[in-house]
Backbone as numpy.savetxt, mean C-alpha at the origin, in Angstrom:
# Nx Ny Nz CAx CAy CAz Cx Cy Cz
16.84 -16.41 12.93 15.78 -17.16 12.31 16.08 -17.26 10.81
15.38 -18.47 9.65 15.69 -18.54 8.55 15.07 -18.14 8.09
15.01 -17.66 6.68 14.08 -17.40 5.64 13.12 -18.80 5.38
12.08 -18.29 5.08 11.13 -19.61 4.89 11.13 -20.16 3.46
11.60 -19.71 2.63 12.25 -20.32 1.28 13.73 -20.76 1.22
14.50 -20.39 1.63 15.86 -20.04 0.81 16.75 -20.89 2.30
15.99 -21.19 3.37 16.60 -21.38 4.96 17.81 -20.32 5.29
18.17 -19.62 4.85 19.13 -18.60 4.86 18.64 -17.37 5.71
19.69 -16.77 6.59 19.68 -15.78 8.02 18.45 -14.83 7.09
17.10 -14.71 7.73 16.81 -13.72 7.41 16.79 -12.13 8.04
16.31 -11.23 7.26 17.04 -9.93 7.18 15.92 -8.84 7.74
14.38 -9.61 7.11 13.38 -8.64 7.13 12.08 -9.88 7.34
11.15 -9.09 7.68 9.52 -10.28 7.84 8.74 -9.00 6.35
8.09 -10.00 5.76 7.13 -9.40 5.06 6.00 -8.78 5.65
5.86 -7.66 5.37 5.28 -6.46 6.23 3.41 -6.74 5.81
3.03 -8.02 4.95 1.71 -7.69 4.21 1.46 -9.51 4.80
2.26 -10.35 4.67 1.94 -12.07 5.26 2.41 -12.18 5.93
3.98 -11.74 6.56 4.75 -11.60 8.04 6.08 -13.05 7.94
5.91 -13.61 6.19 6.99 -14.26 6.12 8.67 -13.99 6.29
9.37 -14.70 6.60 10.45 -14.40 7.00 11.41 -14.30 5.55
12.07 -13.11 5.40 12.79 -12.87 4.15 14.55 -12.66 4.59
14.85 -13.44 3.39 16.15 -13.15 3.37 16.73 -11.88 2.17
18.05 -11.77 1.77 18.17 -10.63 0.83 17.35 -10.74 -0.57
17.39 -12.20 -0.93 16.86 -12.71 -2.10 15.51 -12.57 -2.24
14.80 -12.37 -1.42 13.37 -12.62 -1.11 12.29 -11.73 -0.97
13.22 -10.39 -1.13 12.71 -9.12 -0.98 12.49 -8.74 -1.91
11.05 -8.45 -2.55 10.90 -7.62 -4.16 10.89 -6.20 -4.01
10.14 -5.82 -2.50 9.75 -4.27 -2.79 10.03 -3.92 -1.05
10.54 -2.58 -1.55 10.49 -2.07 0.23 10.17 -0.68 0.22
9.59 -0.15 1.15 8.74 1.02 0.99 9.67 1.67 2.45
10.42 2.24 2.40 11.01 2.40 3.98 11.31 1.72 4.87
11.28 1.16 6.00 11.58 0.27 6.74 11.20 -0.93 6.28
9.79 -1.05 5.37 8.85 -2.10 5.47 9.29 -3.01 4.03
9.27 -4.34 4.41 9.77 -5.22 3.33 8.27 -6.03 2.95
8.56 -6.59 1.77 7.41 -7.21 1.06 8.37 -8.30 0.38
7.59 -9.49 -0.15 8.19 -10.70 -0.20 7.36 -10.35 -1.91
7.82 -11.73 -2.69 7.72 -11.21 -4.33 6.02 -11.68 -4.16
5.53 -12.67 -3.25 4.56 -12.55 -3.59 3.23 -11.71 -3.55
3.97 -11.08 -2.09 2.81 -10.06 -1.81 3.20 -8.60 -2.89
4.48 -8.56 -3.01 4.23 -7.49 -3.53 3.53 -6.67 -4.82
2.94 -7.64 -5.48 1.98 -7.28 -6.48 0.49 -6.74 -5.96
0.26 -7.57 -4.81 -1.00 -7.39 -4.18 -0.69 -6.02 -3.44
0.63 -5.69 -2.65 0.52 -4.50 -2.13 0.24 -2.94 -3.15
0.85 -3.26 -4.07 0.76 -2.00 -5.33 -0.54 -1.99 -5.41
-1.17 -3.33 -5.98 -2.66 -3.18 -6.63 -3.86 -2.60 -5.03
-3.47 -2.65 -4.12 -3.87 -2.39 -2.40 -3.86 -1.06 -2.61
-2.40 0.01 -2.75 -2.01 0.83 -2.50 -3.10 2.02 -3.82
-3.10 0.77 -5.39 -3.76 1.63 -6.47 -5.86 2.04 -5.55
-5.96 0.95 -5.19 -7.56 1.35 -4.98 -7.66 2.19 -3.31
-6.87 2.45 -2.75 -7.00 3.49 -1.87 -6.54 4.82 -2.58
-5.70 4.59 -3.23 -5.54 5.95 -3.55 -6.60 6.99 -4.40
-7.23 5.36 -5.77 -8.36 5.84 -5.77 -9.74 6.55 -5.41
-10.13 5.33 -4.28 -11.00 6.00 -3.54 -10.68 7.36 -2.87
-9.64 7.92 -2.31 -9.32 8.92 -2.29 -9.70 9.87 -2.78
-9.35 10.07 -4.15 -9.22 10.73 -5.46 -11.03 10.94 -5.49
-11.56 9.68 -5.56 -13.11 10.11 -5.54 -13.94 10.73 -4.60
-13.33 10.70 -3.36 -14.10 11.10 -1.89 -13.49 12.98 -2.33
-11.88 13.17 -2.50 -12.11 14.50 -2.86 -12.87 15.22 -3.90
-12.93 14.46 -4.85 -13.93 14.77 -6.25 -15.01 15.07 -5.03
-15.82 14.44 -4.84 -17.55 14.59 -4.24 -17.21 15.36 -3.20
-16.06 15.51 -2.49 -16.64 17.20 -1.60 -16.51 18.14 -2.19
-15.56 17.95 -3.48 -15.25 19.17 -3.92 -17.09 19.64 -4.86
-17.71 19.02 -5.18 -18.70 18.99 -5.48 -19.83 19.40 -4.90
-19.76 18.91 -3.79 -20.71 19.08 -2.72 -20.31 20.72 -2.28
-18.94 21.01 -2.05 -18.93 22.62 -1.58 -19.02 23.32 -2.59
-18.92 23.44 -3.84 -19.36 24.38 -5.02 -21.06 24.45 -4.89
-21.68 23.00 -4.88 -23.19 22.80 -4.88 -23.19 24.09 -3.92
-22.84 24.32 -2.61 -23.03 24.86 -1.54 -22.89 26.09 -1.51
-21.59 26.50 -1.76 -21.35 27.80 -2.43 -22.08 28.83 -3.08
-22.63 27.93 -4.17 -23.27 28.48 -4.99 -24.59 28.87 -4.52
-25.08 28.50 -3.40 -26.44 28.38 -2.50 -26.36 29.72 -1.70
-25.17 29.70 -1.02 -25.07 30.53 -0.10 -24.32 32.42 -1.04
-24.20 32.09 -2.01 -23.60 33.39 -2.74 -25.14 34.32 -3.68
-25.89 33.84 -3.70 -26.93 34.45 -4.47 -27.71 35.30 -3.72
């Protein structure tokens, strides 16, 4: 199959729109998984607000079990 820009053998499918990439076409690859230049801005900025939310869900338990802690130690 071709690349959908370049018509050239492609190599990889973009792992985030499922376009067909050739070598040229590939900005970012995370392990097996290829990303095309356009998604790959959107995948970083994807990857920044989960990690975030993350970061905040451990903040608030960690919160919540000190609150708790502190309940059950007196």
């Amino acid at each position: 199959m071709k690349c959908s820009k370049h018509q050239k053998q492609s190599i990889a499918t973009c792992q985030w729109c499922g376009k067909l990439l050739c070598r040229e076409c590939i900005a970012k690859t995370n392990g097996k998984k290829a990303y095309c230049t356009d998604c790959s801005g959107q995948v970083g900025e994807y990857v920044q607000r989960i990690q975030l939310d993350q970061i905040r869900k451990d903040a608030e338990a960690e919160q919540k079990k000190n609150r708790f802690a502190g309940i059950f130690q007196r």
